[in-house]
C-alpha positions as CSV (number, residue, x, y, z in Angstrom):
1,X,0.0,0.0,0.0
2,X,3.1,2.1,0.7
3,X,4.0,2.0,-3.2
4,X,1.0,2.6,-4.2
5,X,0.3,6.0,-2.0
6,X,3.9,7.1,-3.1
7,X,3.5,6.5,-6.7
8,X,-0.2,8.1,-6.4
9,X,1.4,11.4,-4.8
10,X,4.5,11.9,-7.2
11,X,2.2,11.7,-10.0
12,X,-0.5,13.8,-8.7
13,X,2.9,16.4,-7.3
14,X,4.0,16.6,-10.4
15,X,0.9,17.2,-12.5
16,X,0.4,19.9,-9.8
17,X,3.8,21.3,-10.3
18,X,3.8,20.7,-14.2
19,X,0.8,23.3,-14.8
20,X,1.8,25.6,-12.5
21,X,5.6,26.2,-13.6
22,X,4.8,29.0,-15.8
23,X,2.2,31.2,-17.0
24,X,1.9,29.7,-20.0
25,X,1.9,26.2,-19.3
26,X,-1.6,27.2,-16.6
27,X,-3.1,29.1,-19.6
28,X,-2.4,26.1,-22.2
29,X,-4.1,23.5,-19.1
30,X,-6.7,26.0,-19.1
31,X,-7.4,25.9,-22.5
32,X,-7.1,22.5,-23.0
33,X,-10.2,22.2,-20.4
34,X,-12.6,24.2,-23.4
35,X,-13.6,21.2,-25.2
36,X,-14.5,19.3,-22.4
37,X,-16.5,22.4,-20.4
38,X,-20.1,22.7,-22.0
39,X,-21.8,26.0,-21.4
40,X,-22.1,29.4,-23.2
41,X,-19.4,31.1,-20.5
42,X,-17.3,28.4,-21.2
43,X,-13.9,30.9,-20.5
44,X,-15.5,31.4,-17.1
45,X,-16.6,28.0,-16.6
46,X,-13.4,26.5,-17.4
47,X,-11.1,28.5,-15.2
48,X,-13.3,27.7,-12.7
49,X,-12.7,23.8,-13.7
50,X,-8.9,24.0,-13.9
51,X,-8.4,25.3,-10.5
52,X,-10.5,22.8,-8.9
53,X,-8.4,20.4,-10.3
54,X,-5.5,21.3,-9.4
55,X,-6.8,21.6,-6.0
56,X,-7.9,18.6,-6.2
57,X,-5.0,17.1,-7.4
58,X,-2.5,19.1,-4.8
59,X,-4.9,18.0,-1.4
60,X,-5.1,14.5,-2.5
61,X,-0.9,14.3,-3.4
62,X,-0.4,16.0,0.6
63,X,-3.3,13.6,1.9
64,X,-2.0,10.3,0.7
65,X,1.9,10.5,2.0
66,X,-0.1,10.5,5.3
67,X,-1.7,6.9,5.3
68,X,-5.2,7.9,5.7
69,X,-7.3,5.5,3.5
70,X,-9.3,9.0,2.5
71,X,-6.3,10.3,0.4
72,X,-6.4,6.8,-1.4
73,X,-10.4,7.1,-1.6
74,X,-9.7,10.7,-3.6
75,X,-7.0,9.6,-5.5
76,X,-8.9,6.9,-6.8
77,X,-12.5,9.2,-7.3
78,X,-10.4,11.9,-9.1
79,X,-8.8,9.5,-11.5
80,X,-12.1,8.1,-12.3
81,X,-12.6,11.3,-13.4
82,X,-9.9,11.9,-15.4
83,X,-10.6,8.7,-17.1
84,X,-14.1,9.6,-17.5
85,X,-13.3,12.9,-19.0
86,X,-10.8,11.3,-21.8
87,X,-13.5,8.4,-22.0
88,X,-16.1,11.5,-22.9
89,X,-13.5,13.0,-25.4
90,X,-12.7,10.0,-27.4
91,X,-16.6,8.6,-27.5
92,X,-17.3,12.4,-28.7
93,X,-14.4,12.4,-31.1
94,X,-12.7,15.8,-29.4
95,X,-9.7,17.0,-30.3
96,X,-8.2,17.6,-26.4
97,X,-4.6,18.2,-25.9
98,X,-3.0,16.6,-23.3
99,X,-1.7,19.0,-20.5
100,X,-2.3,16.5,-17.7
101,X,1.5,17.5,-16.6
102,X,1.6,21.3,-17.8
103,X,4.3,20.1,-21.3
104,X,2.7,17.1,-23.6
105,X,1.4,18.7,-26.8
106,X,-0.2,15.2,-27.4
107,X,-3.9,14.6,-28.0
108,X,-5.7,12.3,-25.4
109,X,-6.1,9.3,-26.1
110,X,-6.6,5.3,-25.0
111,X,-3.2,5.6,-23.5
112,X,-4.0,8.1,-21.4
113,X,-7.5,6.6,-20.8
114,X,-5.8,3.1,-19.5
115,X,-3.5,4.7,-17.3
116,X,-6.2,6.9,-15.4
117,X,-8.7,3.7,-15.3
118,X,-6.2,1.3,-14.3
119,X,-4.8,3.5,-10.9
120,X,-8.4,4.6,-10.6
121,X,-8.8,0.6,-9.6
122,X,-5.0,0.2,-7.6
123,X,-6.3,3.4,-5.5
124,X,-10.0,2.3,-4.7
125,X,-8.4,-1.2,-4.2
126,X,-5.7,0.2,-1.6
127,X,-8.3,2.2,-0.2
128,X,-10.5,-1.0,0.9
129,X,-7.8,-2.7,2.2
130,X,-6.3,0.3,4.2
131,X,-10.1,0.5,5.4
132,X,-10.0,-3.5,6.2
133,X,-6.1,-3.6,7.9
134,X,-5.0,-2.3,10.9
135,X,-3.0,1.0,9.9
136,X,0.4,-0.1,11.2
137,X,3.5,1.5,9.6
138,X,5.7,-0.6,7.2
139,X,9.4,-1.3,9.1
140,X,11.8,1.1,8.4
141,X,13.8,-1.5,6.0
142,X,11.2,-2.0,3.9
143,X,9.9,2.0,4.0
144,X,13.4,2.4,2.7
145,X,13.0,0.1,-0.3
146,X,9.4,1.2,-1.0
147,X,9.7,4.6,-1.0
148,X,12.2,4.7,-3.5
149,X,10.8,2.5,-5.5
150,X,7.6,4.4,-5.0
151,X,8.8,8.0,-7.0
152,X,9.9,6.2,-9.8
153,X,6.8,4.3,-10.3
154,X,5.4,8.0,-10.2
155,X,7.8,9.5,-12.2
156,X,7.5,6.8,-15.0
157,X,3.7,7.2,-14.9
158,X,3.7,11.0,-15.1
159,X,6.0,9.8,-18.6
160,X,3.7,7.3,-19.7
161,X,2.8,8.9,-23.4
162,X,6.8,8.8,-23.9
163,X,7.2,5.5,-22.8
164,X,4.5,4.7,-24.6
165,X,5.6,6.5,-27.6
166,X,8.8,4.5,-27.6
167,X,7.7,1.1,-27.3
168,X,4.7,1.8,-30.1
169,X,6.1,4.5,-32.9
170,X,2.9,6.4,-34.1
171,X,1.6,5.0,-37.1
């Protein structure tokens, strides 16, 4: 459960940090929200709907470092939403750009739509057990190994399209 909360909170730290580096990279996350934000004051509307994600995204990445089986039960509702979201783009046949982590020009896509569904389940599933298991912290040894192991497995999910990208060349 330890890898999965640390993996969970790189990746939602660095989505955080990727759209907030700059100016720019915000306003291109922003944008990339229009599409998906139905309404007549959709510039409004969808400032409104980026910074509730980021919000969203930076509270659950400082609640799940904690241990409480909450920040696991967010983390696995928001991605549920992200997947739902890229699920409503593809079905619709939207043209979104990727700015999950502030820098992919890429359009979303099933990769993106996997990735989201798939930690959607590992989150909900850590959650339940967290919920089932007496909260007792890992031993140090083992915190040492997991944690580690734990920001790479973030990292390497916050690169997904890439790695993706170089395992299966666009056709």
């Amino acid at each position: 459960m330890l890898l999965v909360r640390t993996a969970l909170a790189t990746l939602l730290a660095l989505a955080v940090v990727g759209k907030l580096a700059g100016h720019g990279r915000w306003r291109a996350f922003r944008s990339s929200l229009a599409p998906l934000v139905p309404g007549r004051d959709r510039p409004a509307a969808t400032g409104g709907v980026a910074v509730v994600v980021v919000v969203a995204e930076a509270a659950t990445a400082t609640a799940l470092p904690a241990g409480w089986p909450f920040g696991l039960a967010a983390a696995a509702v928001l991605l549920a939403c992200f997947a739902a979201g890229t699920g409503y783009a593809l079905r619709r046949g939207l043209r979104v750009r990727c700015r999950c982590f502030g820098v992919s020009g890429d359009e979303l896509g099933a990769a993106e739509l996997v990735r989201n569904a798939v930690l959607a389940v590992a989150a909900a599933v850590a959650a339940g057990w967290a919920l089932a298991a007496d909260l007792v912290p890992p031993p140090a040894p083992t915190a040492a190994f997991v944690l580690p192991l734990g920001l790479a497995a973030g990292y390497v999910l916050s690169r997904w399209d890439d790695l993706l990208f170089a395992v299966v060349p666009a056709a």
